[in-house]
Structure formats: C-alpha cells, structure tokens
PDB file of N, CA, C and O in Angstrom:
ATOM      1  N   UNK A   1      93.267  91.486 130.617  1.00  0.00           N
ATOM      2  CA  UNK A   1      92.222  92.232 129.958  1.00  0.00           C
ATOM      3  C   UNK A   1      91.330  91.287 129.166  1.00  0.00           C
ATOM      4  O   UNK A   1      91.767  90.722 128.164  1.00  0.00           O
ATOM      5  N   UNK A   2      90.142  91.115 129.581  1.00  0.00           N
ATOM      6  CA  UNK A   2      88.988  90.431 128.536  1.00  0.00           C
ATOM      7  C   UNK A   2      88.706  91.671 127.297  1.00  0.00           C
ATOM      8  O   UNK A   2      88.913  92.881 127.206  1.00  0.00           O
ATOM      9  N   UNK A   3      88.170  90.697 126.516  1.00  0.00           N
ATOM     10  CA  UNK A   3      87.588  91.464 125.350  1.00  0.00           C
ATOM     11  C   UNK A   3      86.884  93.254 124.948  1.00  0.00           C
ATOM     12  O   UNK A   3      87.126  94.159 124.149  1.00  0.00           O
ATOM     13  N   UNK A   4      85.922  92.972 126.078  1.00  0.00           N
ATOM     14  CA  UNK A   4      84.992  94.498 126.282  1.00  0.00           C
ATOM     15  C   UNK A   4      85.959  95.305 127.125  1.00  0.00           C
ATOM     16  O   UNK A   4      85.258  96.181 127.633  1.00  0.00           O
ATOM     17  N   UNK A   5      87.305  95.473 127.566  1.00  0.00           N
ATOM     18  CA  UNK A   5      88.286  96.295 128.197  1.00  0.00           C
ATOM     19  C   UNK A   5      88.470  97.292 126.969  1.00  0.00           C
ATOM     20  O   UNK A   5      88.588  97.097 125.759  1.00  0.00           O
ATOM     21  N   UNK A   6      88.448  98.482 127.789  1.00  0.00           N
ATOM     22  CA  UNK A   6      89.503  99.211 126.766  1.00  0.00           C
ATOM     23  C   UNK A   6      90.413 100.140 127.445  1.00  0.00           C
ATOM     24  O   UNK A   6      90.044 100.577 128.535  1.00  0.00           O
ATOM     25  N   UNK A   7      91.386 100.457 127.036  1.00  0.00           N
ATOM     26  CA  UNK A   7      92.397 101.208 127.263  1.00  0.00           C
ATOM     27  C   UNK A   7      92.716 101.880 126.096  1.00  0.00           C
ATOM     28  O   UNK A   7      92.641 101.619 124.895  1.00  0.00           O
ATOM     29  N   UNK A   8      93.096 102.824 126.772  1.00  0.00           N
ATOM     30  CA  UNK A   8      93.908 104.749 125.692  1.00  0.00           C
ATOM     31  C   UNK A   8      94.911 103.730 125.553  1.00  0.00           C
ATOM     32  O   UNK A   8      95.158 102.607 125.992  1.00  0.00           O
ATOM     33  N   UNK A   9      95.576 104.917 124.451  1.00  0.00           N
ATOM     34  CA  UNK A   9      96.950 104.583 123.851  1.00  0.00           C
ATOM     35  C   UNK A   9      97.475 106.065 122.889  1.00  0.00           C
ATOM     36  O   UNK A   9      96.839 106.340 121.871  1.00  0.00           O
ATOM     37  N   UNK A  10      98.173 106.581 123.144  1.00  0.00           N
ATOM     38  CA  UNK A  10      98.922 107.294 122.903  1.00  0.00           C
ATOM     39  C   UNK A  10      99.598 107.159 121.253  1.00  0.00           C
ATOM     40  O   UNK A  10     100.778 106.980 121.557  1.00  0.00           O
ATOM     41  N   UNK A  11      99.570 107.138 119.841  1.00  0.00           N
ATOM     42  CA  UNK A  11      99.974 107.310 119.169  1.00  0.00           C
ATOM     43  C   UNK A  11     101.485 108.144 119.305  1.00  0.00           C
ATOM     44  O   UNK A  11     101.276 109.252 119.801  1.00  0.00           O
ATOM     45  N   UNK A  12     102.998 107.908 118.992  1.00  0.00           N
ATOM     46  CA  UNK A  12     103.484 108.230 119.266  1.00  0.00           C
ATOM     47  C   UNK A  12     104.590 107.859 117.649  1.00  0.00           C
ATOM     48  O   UNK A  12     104.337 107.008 116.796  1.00  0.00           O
ATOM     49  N   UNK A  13     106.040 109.022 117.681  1.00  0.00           N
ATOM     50  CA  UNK A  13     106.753 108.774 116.316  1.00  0.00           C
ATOM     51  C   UNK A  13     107.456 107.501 116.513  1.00  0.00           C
ATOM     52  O   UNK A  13     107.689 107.126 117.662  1.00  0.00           O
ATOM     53  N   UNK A  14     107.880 106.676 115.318  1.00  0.00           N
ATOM     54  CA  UNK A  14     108.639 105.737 115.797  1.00  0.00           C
ATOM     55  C   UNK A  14     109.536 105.886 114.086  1.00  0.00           C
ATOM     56  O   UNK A  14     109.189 105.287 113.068  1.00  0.00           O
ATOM     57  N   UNK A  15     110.428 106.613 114.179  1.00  0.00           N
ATOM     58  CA  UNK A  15     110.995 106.057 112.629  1.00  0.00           C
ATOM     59  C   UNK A  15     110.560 107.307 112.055  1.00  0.00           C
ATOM     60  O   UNK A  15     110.501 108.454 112.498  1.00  0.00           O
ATOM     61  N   UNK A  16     110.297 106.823 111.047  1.00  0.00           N
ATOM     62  CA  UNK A  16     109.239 107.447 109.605  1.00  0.00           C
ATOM     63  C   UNK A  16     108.412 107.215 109.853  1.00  0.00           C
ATOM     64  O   UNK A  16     107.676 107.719 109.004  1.00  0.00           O
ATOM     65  N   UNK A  17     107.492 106.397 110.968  1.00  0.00           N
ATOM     66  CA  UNK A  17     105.809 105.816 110.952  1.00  0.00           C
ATOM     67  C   UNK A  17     105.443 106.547 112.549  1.00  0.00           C
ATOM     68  O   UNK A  17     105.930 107.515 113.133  1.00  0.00           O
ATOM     69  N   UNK A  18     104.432 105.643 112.880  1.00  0.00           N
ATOM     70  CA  UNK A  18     103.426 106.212 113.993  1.00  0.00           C
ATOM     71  C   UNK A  18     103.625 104.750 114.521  1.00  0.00           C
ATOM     72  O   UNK A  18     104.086 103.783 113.914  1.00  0.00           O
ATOM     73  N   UNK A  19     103.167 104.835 115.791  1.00  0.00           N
ATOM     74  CA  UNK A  19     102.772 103.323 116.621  1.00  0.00           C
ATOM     75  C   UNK A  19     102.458 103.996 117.909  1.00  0.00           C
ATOM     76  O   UNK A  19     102.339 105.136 118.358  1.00  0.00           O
ATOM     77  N   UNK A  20     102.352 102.340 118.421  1.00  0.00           N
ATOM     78  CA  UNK A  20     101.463 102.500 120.330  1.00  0.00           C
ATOM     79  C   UNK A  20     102.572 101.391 120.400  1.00  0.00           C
ATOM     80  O   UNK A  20     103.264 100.844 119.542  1.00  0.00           O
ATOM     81  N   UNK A  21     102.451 101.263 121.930  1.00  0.00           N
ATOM     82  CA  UNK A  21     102.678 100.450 122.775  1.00  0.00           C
ATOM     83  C   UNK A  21     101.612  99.512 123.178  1.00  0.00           C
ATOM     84  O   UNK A  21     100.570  99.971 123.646  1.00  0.00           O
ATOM     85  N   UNK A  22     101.812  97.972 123.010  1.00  0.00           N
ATOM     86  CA  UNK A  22     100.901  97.451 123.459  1.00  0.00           C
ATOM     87  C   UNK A  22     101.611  96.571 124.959  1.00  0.00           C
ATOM     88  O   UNK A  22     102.651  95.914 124.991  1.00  0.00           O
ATOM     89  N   UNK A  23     100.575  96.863 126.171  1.00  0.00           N
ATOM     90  CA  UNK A  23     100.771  96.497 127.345  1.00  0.00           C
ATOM     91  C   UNK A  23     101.222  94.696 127.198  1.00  0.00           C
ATOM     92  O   UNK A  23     100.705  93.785 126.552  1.00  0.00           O
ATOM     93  N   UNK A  24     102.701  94.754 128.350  1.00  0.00           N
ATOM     94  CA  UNK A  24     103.289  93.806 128.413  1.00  0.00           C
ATOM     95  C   UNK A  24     101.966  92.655 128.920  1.00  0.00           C
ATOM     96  O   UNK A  24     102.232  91.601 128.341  1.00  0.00           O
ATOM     97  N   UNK A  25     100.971  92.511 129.570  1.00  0.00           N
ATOM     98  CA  UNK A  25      99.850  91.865 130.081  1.00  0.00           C
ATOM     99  C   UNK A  25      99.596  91.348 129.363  1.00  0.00           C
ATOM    100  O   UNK A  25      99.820  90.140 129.445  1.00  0.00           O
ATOM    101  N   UNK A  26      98.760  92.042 127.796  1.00  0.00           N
ATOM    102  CA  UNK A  26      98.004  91.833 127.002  1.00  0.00           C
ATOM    103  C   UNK A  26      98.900  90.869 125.823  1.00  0.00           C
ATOM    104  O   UNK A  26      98.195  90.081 125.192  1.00  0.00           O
ATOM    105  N   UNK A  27     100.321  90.878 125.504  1.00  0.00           N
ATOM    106  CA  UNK A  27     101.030  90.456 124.983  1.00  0.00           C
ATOM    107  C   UNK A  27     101.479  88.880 125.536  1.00  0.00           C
ATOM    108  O   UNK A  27     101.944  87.910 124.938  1.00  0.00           O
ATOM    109  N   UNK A  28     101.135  89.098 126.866  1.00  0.00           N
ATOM    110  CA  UNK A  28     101.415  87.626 127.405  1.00  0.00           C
ATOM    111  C   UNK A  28     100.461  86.806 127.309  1.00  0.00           C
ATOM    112  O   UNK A  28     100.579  85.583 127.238  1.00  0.00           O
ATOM    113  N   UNK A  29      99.027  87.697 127.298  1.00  0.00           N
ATOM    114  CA  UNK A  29      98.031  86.612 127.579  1.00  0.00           C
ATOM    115  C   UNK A  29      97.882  85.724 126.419  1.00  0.00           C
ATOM    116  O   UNK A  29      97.570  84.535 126.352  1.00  0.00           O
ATOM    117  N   UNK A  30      98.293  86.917 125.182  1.00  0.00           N
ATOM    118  CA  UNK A  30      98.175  86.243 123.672  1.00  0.00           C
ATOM    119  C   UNK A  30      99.224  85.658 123.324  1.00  0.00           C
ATOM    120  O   UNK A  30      99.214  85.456 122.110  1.00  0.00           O
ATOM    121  N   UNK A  31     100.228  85.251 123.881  1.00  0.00           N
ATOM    122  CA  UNK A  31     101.617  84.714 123.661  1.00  0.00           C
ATOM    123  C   UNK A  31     102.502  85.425 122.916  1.00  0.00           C
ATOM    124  O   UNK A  31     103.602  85.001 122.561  1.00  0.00           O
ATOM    125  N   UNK A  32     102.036  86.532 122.660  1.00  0.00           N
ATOM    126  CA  UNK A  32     103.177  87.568 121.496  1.00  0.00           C
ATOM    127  C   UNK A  32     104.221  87.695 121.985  1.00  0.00           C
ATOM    128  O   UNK A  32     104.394  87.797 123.200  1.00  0.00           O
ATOM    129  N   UNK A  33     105.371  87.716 120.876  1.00  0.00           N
ATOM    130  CA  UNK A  33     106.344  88.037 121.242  1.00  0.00           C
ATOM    131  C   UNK A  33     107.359  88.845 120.377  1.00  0.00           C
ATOM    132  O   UNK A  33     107.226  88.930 119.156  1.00  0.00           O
ATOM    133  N   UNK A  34     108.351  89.418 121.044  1.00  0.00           N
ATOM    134  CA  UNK A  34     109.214  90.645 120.128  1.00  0.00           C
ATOM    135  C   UNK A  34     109.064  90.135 118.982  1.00  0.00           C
ATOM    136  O   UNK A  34     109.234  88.917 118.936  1.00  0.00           O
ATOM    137  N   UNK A  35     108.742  90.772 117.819  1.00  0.00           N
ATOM    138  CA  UNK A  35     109.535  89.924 116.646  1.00  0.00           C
ATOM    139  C   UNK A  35     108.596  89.271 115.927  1.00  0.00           C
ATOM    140  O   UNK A  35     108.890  89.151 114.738  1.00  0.00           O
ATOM    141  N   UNK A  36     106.886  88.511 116.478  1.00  0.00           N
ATOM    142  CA  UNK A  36     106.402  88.164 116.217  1.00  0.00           C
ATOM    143  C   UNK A  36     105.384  89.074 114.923  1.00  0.00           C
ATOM    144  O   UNK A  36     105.036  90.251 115.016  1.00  0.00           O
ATOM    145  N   UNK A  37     105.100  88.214 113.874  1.00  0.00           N
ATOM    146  CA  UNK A  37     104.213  88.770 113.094  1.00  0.00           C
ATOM    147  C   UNK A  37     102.315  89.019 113.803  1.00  0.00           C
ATOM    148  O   UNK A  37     101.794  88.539 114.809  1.00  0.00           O
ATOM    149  N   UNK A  38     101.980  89.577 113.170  1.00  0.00           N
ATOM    150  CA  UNK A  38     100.586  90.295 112.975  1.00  0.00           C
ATOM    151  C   UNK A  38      99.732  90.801 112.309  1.00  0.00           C
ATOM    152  O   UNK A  38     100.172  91.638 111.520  1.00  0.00           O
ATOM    153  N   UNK A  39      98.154  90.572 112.280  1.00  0.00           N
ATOM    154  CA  UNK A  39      97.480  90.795 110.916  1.00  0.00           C
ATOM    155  C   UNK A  39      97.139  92.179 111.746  1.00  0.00           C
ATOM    156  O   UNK A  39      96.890  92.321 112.943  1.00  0.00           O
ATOM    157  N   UNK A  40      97.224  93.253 110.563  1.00  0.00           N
ATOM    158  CA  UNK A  40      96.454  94.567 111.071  1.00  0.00           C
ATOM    159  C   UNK A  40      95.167  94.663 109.830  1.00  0.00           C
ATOM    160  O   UNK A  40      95.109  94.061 108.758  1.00  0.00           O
ATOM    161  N   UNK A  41      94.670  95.171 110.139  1.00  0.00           N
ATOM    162  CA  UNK A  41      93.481  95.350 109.118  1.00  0.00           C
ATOM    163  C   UNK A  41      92.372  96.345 109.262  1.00  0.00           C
ATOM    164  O   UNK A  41      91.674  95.919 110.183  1.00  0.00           O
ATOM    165  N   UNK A  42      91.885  97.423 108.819  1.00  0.00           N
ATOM    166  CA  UNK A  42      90.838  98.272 108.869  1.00  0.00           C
ATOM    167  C   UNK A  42      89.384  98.158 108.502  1.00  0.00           C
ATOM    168  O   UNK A  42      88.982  98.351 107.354  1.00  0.00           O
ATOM    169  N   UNK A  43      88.538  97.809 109.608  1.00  0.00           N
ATOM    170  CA  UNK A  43      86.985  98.173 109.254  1.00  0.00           C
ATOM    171  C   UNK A  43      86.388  99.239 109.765  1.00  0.00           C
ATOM    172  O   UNK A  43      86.381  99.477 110.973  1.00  0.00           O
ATOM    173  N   UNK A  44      85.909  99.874 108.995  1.00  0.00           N
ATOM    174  CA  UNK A  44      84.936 101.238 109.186  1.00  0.00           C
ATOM    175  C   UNK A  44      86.098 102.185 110.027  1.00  0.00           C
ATOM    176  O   UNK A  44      86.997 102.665 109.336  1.00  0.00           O
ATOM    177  N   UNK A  45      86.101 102.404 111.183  1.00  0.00           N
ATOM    178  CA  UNK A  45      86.623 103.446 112.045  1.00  0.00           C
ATOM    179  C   UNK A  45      87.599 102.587 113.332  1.00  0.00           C
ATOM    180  O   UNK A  45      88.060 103.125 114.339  1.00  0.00           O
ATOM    181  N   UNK A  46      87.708 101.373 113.007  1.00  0.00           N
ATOM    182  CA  UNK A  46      88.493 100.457 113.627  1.00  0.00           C
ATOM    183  C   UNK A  46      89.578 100.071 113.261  1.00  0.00           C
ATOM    184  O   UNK A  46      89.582  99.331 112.277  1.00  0.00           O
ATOM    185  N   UNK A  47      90.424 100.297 113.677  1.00  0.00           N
ATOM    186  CA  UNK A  47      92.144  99.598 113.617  1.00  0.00           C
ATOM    187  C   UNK A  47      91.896  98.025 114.559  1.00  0.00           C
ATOM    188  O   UNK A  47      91.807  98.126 115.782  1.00  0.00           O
ATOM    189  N   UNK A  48      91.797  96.644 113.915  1.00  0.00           N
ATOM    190  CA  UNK A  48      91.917  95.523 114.496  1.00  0.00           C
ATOM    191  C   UNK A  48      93.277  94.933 114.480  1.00  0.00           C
ATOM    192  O   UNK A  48      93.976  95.204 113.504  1.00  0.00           O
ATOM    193  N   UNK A  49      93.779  94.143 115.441  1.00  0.00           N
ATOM    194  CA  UNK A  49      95.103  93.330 114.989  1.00  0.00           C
ATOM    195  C   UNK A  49      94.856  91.903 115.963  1.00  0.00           C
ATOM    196  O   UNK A  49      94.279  91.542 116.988  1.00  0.00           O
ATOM    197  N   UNK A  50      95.545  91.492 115.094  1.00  0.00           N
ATOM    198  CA  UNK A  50      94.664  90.241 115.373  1.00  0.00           C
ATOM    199  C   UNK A  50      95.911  89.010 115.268  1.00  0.00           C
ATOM    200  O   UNK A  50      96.657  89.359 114.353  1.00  0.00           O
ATOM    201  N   UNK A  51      96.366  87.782 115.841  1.00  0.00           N
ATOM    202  CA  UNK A  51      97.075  86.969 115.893  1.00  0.00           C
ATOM    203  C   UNK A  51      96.657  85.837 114.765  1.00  0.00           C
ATOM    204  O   UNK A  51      95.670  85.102 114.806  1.00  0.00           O
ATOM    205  N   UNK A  52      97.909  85.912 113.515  1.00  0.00           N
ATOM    206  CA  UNK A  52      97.424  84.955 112.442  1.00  0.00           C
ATOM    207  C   UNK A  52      97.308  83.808 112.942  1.00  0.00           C
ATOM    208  O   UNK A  52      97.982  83.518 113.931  1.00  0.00           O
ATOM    209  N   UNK A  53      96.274  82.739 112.277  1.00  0.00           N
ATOM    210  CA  UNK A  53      96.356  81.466 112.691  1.00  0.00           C
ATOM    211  C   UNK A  53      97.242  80.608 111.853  1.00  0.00           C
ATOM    212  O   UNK A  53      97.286  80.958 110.674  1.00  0.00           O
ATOM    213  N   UNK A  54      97.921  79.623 112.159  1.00  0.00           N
ATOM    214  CA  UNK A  54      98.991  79.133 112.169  1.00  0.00           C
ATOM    215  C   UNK A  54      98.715  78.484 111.331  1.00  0.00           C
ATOM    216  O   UNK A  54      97.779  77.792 111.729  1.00  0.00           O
ATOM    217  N   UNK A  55      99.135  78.058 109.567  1.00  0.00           N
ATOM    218  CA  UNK A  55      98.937  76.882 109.042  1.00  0.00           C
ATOM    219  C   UNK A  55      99.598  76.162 109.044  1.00  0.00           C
ATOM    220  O   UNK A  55     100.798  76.421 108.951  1.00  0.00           O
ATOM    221  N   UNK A  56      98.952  74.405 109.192  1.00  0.00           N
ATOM    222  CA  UNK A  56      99.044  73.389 109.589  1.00  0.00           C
ATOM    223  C   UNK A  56      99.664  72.550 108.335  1.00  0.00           C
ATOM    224  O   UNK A  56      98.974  71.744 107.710  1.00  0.00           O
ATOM    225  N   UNK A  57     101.153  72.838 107.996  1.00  0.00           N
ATOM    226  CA  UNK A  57     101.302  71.984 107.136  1.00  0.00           C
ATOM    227  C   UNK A  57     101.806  70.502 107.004  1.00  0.00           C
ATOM    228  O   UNK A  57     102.556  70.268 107.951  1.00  0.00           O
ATOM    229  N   UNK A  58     101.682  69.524 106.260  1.00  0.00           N
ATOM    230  CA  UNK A  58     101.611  68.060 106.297  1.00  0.00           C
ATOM    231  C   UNK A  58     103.322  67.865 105.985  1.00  0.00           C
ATOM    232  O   UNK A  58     103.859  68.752 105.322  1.00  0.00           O
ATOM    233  N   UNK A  59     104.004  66.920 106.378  1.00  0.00           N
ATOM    234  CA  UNK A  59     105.393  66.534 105.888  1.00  0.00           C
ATOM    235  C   UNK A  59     105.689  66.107 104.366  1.00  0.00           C
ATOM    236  O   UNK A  59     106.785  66.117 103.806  1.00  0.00           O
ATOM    237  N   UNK A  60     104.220  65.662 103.741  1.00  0.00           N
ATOM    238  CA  UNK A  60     104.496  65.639 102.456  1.00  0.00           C
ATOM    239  C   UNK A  60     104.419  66.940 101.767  1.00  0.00           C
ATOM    240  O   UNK A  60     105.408  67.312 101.135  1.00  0.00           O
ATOM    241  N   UNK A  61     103.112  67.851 101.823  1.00  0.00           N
ATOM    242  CA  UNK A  61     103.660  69.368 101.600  1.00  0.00           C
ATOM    243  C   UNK A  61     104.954  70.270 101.652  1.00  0.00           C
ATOM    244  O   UNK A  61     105.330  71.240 100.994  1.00  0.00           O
ATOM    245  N   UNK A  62     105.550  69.457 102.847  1.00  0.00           N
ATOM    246  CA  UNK A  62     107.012  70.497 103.434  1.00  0.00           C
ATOM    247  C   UNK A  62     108.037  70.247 102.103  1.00  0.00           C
ATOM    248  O   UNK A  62     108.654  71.114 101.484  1.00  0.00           O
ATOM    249  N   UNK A  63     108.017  68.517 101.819  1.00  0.00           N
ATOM    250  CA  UNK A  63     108.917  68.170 100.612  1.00  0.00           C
ATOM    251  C   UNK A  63     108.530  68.704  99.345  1.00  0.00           C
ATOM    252  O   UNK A  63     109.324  69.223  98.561  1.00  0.00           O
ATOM    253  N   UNK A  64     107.172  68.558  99.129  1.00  0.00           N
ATOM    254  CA  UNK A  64     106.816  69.100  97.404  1.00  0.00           C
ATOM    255  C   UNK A  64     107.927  70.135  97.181  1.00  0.00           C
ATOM    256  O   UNK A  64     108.712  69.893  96.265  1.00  0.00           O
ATOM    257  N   UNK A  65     108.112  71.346  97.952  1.00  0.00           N
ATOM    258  CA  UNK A  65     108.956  72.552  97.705  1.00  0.00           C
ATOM    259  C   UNK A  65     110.513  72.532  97.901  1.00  0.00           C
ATOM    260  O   UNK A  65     111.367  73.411  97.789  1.00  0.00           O
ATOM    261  N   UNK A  66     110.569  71.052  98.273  1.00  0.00           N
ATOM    262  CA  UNK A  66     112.313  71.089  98.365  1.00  0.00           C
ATOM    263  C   UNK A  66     112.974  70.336  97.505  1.00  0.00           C
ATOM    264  O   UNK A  66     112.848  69.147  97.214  1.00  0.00           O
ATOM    265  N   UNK A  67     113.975  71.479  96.984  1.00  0.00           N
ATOM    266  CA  UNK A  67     114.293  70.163  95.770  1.00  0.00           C
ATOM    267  C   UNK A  67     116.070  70.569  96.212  1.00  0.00           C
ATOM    268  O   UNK A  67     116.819  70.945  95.310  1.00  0.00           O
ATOM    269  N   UNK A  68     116.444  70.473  97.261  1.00  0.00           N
ATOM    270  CA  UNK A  68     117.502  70.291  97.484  1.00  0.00           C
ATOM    271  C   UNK A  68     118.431  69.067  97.509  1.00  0.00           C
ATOM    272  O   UNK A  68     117.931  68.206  96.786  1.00  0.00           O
ATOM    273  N   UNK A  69     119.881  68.540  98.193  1.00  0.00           N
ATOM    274  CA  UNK A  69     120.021  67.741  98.143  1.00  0.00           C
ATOM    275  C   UNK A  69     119.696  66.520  98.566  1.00  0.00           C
ATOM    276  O   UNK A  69     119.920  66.558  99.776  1.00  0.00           O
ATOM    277  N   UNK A  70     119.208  65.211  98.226  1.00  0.00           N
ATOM    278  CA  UNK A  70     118.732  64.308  99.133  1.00  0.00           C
ATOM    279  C   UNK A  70     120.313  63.421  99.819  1.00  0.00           C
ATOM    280  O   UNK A  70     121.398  63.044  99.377  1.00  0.00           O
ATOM    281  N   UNK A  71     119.830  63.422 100.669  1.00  0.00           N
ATOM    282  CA  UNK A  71     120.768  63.339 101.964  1.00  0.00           C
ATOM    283  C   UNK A  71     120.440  61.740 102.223  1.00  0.00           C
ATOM    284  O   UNK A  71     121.329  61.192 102.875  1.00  0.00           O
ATOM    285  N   UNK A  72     119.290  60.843 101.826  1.00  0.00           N
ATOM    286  CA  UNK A  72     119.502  59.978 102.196  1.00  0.00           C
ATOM    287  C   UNK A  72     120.551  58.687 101.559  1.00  0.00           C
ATOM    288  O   UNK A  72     120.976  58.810 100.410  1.00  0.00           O
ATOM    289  N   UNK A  73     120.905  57.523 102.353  1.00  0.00           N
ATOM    290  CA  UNK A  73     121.562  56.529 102.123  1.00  0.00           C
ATOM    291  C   UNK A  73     121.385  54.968 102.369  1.00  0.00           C
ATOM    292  O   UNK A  73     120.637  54.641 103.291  1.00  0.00           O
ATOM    293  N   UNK A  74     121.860  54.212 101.800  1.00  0.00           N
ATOM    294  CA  UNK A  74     121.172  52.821 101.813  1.00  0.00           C
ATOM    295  C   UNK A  74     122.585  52.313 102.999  1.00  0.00           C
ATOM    296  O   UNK A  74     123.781  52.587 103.098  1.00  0.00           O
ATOM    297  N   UNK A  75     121.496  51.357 103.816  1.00  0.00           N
ATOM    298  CA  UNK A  75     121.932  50.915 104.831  1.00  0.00           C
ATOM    299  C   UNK A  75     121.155  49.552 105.269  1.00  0.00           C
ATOM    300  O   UNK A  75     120.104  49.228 104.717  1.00  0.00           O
ATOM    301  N   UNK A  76     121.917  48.569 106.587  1.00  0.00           N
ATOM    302  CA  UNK A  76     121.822  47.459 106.199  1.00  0.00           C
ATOM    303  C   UNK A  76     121.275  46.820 107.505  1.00  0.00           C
ATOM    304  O   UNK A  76     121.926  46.350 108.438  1.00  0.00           O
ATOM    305  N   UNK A  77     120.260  46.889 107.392  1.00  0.00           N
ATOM    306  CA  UNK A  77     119.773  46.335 108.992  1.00  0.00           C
ATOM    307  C   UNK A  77     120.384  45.105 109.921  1.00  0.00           C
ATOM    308  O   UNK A  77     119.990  44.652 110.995  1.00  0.00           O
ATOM    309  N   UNK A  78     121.486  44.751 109.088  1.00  0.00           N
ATOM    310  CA  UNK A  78     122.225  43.490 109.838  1.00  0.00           C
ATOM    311  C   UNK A  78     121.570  41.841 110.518  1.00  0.00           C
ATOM    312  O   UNK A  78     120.450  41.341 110.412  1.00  0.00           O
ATOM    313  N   UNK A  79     122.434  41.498 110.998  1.00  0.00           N
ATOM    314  CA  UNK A  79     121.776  39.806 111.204  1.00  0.00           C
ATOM    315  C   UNK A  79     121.204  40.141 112.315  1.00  0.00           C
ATOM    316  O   UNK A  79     121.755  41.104 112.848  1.00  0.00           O
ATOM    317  N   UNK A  80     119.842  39.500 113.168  1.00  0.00           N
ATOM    318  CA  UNK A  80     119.408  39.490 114.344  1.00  0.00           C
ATOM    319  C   UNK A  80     120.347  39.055 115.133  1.00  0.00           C
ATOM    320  O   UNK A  80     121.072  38.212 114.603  1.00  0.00           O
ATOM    321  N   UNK A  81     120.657  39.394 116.476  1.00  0.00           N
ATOM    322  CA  UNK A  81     121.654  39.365 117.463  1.00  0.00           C
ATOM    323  C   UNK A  81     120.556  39.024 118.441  1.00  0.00           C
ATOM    324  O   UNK A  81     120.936  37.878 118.684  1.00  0.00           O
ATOM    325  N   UNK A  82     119.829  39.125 118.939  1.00  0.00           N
ATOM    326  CA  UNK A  82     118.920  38.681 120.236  1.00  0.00           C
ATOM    327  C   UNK A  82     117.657  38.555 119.989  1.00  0.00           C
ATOM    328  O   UNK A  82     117.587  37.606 119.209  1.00  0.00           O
ATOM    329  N   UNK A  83     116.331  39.059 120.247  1.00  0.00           N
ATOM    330  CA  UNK A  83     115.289  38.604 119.704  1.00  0.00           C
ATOM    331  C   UNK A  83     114.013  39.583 118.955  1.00  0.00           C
ATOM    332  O   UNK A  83     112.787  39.603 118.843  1.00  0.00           O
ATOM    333  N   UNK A  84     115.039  40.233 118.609  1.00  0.00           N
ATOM    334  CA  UNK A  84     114.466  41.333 117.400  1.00  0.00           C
ATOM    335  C   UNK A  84     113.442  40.780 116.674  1.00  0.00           C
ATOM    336  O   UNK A  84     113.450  39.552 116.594  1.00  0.00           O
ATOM    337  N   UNK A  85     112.481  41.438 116.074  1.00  0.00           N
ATOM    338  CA  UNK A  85     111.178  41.182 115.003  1.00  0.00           C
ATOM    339  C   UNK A  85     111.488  41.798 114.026  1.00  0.00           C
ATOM    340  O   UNK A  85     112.069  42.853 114.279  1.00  0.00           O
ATOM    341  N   UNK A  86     111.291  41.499 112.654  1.00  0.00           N
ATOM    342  CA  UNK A  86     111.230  42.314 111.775  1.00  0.00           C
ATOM    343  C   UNK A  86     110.618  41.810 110.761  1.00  0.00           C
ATOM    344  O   UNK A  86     110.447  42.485 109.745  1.00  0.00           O
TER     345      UNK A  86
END
C-alpha cells in the first residue's frame, strides 16, 4: 500500500478499549512488529500513527546514566613474542 491507499477498518472490542487490525502487508512494509511501540496522535478528524524515530544515542551518553558496577580490570599486555607494534 502507498500513501494515497485507503482501506476500511472495522473498529472492534478488545479488553476495556476499541482497536482495528492493521493488515499483515502494511506492517511488513514498515517493519512493525508484535510488541512494537507507536506514536498515535490526533489532528482535526484524523487518527495518525506513525513509527517513532529512533534516537541515536552516543556510548558516552549510554554511561552518563550508569552508575553501576565497574567491571573493569588492569591487565598486562606482556613481552612481544613475534612482531607485534605497539
């Protein structure tokens, strides 16, 4: 399905809430998958949902927030044995 497609959908109970089914096609083309999150959001008379974009975080960012144990250890690069650079 390109963009200007549309297809019905059936509102149906699920739970305590309401939902649709969205076609296995349309889920592949966008890579969704069970389980996966989603932005829903309302303009005017439109229900949009839309695939969040992914932020790109740096390896020094990942550490700022970990203050767990540090795991590292001092170790000893040993004598050259063949014709190593260092």
């Amino acid at each position: 399905m390109e963009g200007d497609d549309i297809m019905e959908a059936r509102i149906q109970k699920w739970g305590n809430s309401d939902g649709i089914r969205i076609p296995s096609n349309i889920l592949k083309s966008l890579n969704i998958k069970t389980n996966d999150i989603l932005n829903i959001e309302q303009k005017d008379d439109k229900i949009i949902i839309s695939v969040p974009k992914k932020k790109k975080i740096s390896l020094e960012d990942r550490f700022k927030e970990y203050h767990g144990k540090n795991l590292a250890k001092e170790f000893s690069w040993d004598e050259n044995i063949g014709r190593e650079i260092w």
